[in-house]
C-alpha positions as CSV (number, residue, x, y, z in Angstrom):
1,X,-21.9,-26.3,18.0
2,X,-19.4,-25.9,14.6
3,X,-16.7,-23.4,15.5
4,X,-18.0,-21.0,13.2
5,X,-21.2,-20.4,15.1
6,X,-19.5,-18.6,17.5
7,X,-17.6,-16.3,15.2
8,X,-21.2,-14.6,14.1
9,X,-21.5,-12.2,17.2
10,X,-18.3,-9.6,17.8
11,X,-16.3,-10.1,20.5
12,X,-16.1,-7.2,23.0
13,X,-12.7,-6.4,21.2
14,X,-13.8,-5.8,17.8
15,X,-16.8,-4.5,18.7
16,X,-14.7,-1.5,20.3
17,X,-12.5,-1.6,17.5
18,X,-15.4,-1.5,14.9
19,X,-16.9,1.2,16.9
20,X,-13.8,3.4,16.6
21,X,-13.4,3.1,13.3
22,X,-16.8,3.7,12.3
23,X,-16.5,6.5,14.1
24,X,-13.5,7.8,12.6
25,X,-15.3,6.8,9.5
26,X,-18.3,8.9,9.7
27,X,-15.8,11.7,10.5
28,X,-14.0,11.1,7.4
29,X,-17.5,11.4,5.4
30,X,-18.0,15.1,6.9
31,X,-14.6,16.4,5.9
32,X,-15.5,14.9,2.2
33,X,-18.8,16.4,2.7
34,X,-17.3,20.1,3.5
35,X,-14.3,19.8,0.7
36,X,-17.2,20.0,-2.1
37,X,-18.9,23.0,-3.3
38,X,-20.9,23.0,-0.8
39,X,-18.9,24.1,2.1
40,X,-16.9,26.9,-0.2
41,X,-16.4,30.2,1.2
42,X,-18.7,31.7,-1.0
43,X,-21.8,29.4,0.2
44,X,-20.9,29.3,4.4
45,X,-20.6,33.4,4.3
46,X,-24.0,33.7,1.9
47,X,-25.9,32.4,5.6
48,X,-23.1,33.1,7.6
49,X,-23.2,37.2,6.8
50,X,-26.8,38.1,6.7
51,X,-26.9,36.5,10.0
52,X,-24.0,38.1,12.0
53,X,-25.3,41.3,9.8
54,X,-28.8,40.8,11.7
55,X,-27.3,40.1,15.0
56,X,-24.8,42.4,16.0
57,X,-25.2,44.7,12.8
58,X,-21.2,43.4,11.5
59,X,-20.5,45.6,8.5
60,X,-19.1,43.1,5.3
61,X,-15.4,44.6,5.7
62,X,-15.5,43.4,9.3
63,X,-17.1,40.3,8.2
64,X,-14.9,39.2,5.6
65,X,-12.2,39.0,8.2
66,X,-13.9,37.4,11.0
67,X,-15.1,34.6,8.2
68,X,-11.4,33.7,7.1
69,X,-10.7,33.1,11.1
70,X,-13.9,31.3,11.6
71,X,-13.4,29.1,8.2
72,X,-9.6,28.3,9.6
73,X,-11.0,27.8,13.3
74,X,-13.4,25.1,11.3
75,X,-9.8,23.2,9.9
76,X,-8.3,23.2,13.0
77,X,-11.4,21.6,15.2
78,X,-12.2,19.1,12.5
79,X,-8.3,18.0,11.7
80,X,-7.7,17.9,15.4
81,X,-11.4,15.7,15.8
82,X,-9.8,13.5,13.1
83,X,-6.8,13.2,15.0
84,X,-8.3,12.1,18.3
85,X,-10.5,9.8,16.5
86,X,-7.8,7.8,14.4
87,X,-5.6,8.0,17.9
88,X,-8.6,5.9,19.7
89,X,-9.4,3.9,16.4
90,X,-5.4,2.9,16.5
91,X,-5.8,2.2,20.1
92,X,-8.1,-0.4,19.9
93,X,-7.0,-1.7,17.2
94,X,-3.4,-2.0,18.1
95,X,-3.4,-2.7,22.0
96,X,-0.4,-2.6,24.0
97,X,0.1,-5.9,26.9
98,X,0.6,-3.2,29.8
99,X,-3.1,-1.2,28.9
100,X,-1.1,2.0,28.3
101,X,-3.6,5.2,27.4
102,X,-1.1,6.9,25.0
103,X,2.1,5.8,22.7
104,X,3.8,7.6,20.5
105,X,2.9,5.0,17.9
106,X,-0.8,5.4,18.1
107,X,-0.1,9.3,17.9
108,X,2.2,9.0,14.8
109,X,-0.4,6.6,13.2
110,X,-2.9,9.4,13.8
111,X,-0.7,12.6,12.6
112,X,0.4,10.7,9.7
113,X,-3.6,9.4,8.7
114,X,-4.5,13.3,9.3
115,X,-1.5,14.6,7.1
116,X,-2.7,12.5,4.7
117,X,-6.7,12.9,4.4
118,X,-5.4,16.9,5.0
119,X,-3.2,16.3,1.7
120,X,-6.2,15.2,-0.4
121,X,-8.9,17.4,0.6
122,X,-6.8,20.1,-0.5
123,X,-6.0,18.0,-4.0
124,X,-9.6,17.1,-4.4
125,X,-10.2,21.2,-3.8
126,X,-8.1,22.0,-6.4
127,X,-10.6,20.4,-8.7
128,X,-13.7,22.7,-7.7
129,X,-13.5,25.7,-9.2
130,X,-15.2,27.1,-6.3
131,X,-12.5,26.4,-3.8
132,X,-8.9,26.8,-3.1
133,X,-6.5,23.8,-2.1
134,X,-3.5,25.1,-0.7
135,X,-0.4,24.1,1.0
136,X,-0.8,26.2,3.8
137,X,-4.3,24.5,4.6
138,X,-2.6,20.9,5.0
139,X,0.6,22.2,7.0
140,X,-2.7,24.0,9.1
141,X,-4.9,20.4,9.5
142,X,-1.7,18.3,10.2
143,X,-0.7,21.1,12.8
144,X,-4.1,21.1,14.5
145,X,-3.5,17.0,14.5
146,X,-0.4,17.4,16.3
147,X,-1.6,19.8,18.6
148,X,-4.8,17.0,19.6
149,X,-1.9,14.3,20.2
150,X,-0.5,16.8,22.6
151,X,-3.4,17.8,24.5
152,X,-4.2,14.1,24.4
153,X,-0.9,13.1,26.1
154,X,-1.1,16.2,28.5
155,X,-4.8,14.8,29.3
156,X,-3.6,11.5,30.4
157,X,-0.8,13.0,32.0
158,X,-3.0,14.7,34.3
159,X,-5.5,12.8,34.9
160,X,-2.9,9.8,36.4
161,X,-1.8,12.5,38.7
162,X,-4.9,13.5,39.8
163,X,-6.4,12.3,43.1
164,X,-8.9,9.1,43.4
165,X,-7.1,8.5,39.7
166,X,-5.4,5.0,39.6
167,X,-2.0,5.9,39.4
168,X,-0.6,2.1,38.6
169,X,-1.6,2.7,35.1
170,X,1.3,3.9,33.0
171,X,-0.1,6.8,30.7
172,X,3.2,6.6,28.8
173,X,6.5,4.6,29.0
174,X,9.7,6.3,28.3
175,X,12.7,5.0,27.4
176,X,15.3,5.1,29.8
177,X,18.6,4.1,29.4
């Protein structure tokens, strides 16, 4: 057998990494997906309104209102998916020897890679005449991505203090001097 007849399958290792990012991929193409026309406030409330109308008989004034929150509720669970997505695709790809579940580096990586895809959705919306990009929209995303590292870290936190948890994994190593 050459030596590059075993490189053709993935080893566990980058298989899990290559899942990660994939997945983190695929996430990537929905956010690109809603920053076009299609997902413009104008198109979401055409369905959105006649439906909530039809429902519970909401009046448009009551609407409008309920479809800004909804439409900012939708930046904060997708920025704050992206978040938890780039966290695990960093942690795979960039292991640590002791198998820790959270590090402040992985978290950063994913904040920052947030910030960023935030920062040109809203550039790219400034282009559709349709939307809106605004600052206020990226400090929102890269907010909700800081708030997923948190619950993340609070998560692990937990869960290693939780009975029939093994409690010889370290969910996070701090510095001590």
């Amino acid at each position: 057998m050459s030596r590059y007849e075993h490189q053709t399958s993935l080893s566990t290792d980058r298989h899990r990494i290559l899942k990660a990012w994939i997945a983190a991929t695929l996430w990537l193409i929905v956010i690109a997906i809603e920053s076009t026309n299609l997902a413009s406030s104008n198109n979401t409330g055409r369905f959105l309104y006649p439906l909530l109308h039809f429902l519970f008989g909401m009046d448009l004034r009551r609407f409008e209102h309920l479809h800004f929150y909804l439409r900012k509720g939708g930046h904060v669970f997708g920025y704050g998916t992206l978040s938890v997505l780039l966290f695990r695709a960093w942690r795979e790809t960039l292991p640590t020897v002791n198998s820790l579940k959270w590090t402040l580096r992985w978290a950063s990586l994913a904040v920052l890679g947030t910030a960023v895809v935030a920062s040109l959705d809203e550039w790219h919306q400034t282009f559709i005449p349709s939307r809106t990009g605004t600052p206020r929209d990226v400090l929102l995303d890269t907010c909700a991505g800081i708030a997923a590292q948190i619950l993340l870290l609070l998560y692990y936190l937990i869960s290693q203090k939780l009975p029939g948890t093994d409690s010889q994994t370290a969910v996070v190593r701090v510095k001590q001097n």
